[in-house]
N, C-alpha and C positions, 0 to 999 in steps of 0.2 A: 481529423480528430484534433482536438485542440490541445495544446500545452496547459493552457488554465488548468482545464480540469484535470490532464496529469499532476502539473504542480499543485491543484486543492485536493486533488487524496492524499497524496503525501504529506500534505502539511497537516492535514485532521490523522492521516494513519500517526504521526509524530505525535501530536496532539494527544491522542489516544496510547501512545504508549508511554507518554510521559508519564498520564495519569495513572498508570497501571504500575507506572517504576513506585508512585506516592504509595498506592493500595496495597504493592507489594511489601512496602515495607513494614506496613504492621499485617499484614494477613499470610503467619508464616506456619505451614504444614502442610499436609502432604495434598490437601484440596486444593490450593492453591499452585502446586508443582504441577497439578494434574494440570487444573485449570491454564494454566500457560501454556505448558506441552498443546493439550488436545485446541485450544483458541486462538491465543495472542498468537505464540509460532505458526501456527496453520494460518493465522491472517497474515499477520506479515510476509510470510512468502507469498499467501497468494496477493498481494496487494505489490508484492517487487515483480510477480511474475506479470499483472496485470498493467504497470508501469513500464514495463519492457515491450510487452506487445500495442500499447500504447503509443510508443516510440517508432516502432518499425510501423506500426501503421499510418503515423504521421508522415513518413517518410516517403510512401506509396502513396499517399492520397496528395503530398504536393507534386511526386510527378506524374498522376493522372493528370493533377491541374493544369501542370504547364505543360504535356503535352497533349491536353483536348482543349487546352483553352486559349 
């Protein structure tokens, strides 16, 4: 598994929440509270949870390599 693409979702998931801190700040009610809670939060962690197993996979797949290779 490659680190790029760990580091390029992070950078777009940042990316993306940046633009959401912008949209937040004029789209203020209770759609919007929703809207975070049930999306942004639910992505974010899944996108911390998906960069973690990312990590641990990286880690397994370089010692498959050095040890078959």
């Amino acid at each position: 598994m490659s680190l790029r693409a760990r580091n390029q979702l992070m950078a777009l998931t940042k990316d993306l929440l940046r633009t959401w801190e912008r949209t937040r700040s004029v789209w203020k009610d209770g759609k919007a509270d929703a809207f975070e809670r049930d999306y942004i939060k639910e992505l974010e962690s899944s996108v911390n949870r998906a960069v973690h197993g990312m990590e641990k996979l990286d880690v397994i797949l370089k010692k498959v390599r050095k040890d078959c290779g």
